[in-house]
Structure formats: structure tokens, C-alpha cells
N, C-alpha and C positions, 0 to 999 in steps of 0.2 A: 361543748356546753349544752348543746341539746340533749345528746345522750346522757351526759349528769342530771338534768333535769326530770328525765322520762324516770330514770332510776331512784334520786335521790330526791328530788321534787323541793332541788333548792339549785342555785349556783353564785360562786363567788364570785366577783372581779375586782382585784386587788390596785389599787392606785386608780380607781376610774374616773373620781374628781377631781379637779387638780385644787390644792390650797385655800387660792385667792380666789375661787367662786365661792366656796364653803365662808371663808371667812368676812366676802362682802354678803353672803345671807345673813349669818350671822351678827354682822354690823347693823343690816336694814332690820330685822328683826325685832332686835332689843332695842333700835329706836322708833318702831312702832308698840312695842309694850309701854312706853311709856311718853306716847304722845299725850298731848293734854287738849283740853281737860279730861278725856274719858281716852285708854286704848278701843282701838275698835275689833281688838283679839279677844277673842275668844276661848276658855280654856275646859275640858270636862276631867273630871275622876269619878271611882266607883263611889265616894262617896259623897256627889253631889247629885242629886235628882236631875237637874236642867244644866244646860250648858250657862258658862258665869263668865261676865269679865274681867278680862284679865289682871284688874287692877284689885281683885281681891283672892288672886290667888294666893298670897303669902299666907292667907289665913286657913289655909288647907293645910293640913297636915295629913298628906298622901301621898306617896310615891309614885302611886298611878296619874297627877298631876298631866296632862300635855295640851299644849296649846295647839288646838285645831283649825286645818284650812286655811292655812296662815298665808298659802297660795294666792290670796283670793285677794290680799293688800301687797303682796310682796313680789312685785318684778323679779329678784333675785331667785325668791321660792322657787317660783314656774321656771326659771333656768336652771335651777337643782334640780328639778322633779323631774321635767322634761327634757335633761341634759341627750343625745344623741346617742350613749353610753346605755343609757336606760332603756330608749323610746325604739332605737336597734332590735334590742333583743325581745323587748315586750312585742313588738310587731313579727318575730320570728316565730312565738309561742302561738300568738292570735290570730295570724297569718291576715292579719290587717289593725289598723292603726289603732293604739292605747287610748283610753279616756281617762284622764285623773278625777276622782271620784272623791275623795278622802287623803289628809293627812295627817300628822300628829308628829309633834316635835315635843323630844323629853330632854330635861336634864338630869334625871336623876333616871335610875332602873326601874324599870316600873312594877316587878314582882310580879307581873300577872301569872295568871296559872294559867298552865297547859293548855292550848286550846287549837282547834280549828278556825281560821279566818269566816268560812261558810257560816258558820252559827250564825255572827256578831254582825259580820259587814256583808248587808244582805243588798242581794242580786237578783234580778227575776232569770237568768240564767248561771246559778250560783258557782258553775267550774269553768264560766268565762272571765275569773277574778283573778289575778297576782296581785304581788307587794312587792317594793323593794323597801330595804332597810339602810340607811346614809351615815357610816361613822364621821361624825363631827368632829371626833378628837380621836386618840388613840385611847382605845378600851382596856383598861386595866382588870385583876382579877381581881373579884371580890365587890364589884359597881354593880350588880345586878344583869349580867350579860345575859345577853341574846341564849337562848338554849332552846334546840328542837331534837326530837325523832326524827332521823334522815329515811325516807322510803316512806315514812305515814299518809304521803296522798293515796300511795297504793293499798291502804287497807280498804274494810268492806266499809260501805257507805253506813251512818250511823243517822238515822231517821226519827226524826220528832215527831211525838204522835205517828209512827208509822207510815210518814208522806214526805215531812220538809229537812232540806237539809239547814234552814237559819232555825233558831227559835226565837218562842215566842213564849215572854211568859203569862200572858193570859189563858194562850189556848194551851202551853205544853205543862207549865205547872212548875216548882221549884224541882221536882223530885228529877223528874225525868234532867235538869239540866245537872244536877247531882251524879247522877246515872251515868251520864255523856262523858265527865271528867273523869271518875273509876274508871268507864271502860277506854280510853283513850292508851292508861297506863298498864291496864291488864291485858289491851293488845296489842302494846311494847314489849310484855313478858313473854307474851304466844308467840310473837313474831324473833322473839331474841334482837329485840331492837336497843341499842343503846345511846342514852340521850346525849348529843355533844352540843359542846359549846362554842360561840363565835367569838373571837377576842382578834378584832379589825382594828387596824392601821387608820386615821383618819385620810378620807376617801374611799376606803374599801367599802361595795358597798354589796348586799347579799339580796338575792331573789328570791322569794318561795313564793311556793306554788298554793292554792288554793284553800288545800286541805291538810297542807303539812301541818303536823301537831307542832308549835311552837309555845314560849312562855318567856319570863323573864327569871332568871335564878336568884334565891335570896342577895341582899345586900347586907354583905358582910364587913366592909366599910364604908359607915355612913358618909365621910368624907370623901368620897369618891364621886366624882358627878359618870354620867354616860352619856353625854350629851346625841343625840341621832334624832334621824329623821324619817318617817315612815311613810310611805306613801302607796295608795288601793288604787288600781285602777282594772276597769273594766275593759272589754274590747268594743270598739266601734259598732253600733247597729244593737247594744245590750244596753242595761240601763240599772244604775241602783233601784231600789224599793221608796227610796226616800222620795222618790221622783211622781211616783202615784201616792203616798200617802200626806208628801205635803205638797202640794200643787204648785206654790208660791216656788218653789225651788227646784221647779222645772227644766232652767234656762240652760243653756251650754255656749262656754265663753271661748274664744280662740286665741290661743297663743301659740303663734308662728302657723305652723301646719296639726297643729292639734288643738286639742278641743279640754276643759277642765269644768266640771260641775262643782256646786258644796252644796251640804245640807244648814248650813247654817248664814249664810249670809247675803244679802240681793243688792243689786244695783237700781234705784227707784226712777 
């Protein structure tokens, strides 16, 4: 697994949750979306400005839809995210114990484009980052799957404004994040890299690495859900960006023998 990793800068493990954790997440979930009077989830897409509750997602019409940090209400979450399966091998990578930082849970594909995790989900030590990705259900073709570049952490570093690897669009500008996406897919043609796709068993769940170029493939049937679950984390002694820019969301919570942060929600 490690040597898949070093090379391919992703790794699978196939049946690594068992059913009945997945589907009492599941169960806790959708009974905190529709706690009353107000859920206290939280949901973002590309096309909302601010993160929204989750009681008016329906009025989004986006794919990129996901309800974030859901960890943060849901005992079940933190036993999915944190499952021993996960927190094993993320501690084999970082050669010390994982921080959940972030997560995102979809039903539908999300179409995103191509990208680097580095840009987006910022680190003040940005290749001390993994994800792992949680089939919820069994992934059909044509639901918007999972799609990366296999080897793309091993390209050359691609620099914002000539220094950072997150962006920024004040300081870097639309153009340059334009630029980032081209060259992501013109150095899959240099490289003769060819993009595959994940179509997981529900429990199977996929690891990548930092800077693997991943995305979501069109959704070619709409009726298709893809239900999964996505979770960032950092390693122990490193810390997201969210953490100096919003102060209020400093804290770090313990569950079990590990530790889980959000950017969006506090305990008063």
C-alpha cells in the first residue's frame, strides 16, 4: 500500500467499512438535516458565496451541493471518518497521528473539475494533507464518479504567483487559476498520463494524496445518486489556514485518541 502510494499517490481498500456503520451514519444524518425547527448542517456549493443551511438546500440547483463537517453533530460521522481502517494508514503516511480538518458528504456527483486538493483545502504545511473518499452505496456508471490522474502528485509543483501552492483569488487573480487547470491536463499529455475512474462497492473507500489531480466525471444520469463521503485531514503538530484566519475556529475536539477541527461551527 505504501509503495502504491509513493507511485500512484492514491490507494484503494476495498470492503473497509462494514454496512451497518455506513448506514447508521446515514440514519443519524438525515435525522439531523431535518431536526426542527432549524438543521444545524450546514451545506456549500460553487454557487453560493457563504456556507447556507441546510434547510434551503433544495433550492439550489447544483451538483456541487455537500453538506459540510457533519462530524461536528454526528457521533456516527467521527466513527466513519475515524474508523481504524482510515486513522491506520493515514498515521503510516504522516508517521504520526491524523487531524480531521474537513469534510463533505454528496449525494449526487459533484462534476468538479480537475484539480489539486493543495489549491482549495489550505494548510500552512500544504503536502502534510490526505483525503479519503467513503462509498456510501455502490457507484454506478454515469453518477458523476470519482476520476483522477494516477502519479499527478509526482509532477512539478505548480506555484501561485510564483510562491504558493493554495490560491488565492485576491492575490493570484482569475487568470492564473485558469492557467492551473490547462496545465494540470497538458501535463497528463507530457506525462502520457491517463485519467481512470473509481466505480467502488459501497464501503470501499480510496485515499489520495495531496496533490493528486482528481475531479468528478460528467453526470450522465441524472437519476443516478453517488452518495460518499469525503474527509481532509492533516497530520498532527500542522494546522489548516482557517485556524489563523478565523480565530473563533481555533479549537480542537477529541474523539477517542484523535483530535477533529471545522471551520464552520463552535461549541459556546
Amino acid at each position: 500500500m505504501l509503495e502504491q502510494w509513493h507511485t500512484k499517490g492514491m490507494v484503494v481498500i476495498q470492503s473497509a467499512i462494514e454496512s451497518q456503520t455506513i448506514d447508521a451514519y446515514l440514519n443519524e444524518v438525515e435525522s439531523l438535516k431535518h431536526d426542527k425547527p432549524t438543521s444545524p448542517l450546514l451545506i456549500t456549493a460553487s454557487t453560493l458565496p457563504e456556507p447556507t443551511p441546510y434547510s434551503e438546500a433544495q433550492s439550489v440547483q447544483n451538483n456541487s451541493v455537500r453538506v459540510v463537517d457533519d462530524y461536528f453533530y454526528s457521533l456516527c460521522s467521527r466513527n466513519l471518518l475515524l474508523n481504524p481502517v482510515i486513522t491506520n494508514f493515514l498515521e503510516s503516511i504522516f508517521e504520526t497521528k491524523p487531524v480531521l480538518t474537513q469534510s463533505l458528504a454528496f449525494t449526487m456527483g459533484s462534476e468538479q473539475a480537475i484539480h489539486q486538493d493543495t489549491a482549495f483545502v489550505r494548510m500552512n504545511s500544504p503536502m502534510k494533507l490526505a483525503a479519503v473518499w467513503i462509498a456510501l452505496e455502490d457507484v454506478t456508471q454515469g453518477s458523476g464518479e470519482l476520476i483522477y490522474y494516477p502519479g499527478s502528485h509526482r509532477w512539478s509543483d505548480y506555484l501561485f504567483s510564483g510562491r504558493f501552492k493554495h490560491y488565492d483569488e485576491e492575490r493570484d487573480g482569475p487568470k492564473q487559476l485558469s492557467n492551473w487547470y490547462l496545465w494540470m491536463h497538458d501535463e497528463a499529455t507530457r506525462q502520457n498520463t491517463i485519467l481512470e475512474t473509481f466505480l467502488p462497492k459501497k464501503g470501499d473507500i480510496l485515499f489520495w494524496h495531496a496533490a493528486l489531480a482528481h475531479g468528478g466525471a460528467p453526470i450522465e444520469n441524472p437519476n443516478a445518486t453517488r452518495k460518499s463521503l469525503v474527509g481532509h485531514y492533516c497530520s498532527e503538530g500542522s494546522r489548516p489556514l482557517y485556524h489563523y484566519y478565523k480565530p473563533g475556529q481555533r479549537k480542537l475536539y477529541k474523539h477517542n485518541q484523535f483530535q477533529f477541527t471545522t471551520s464552520y461551527y463552535r461549541k459556546e
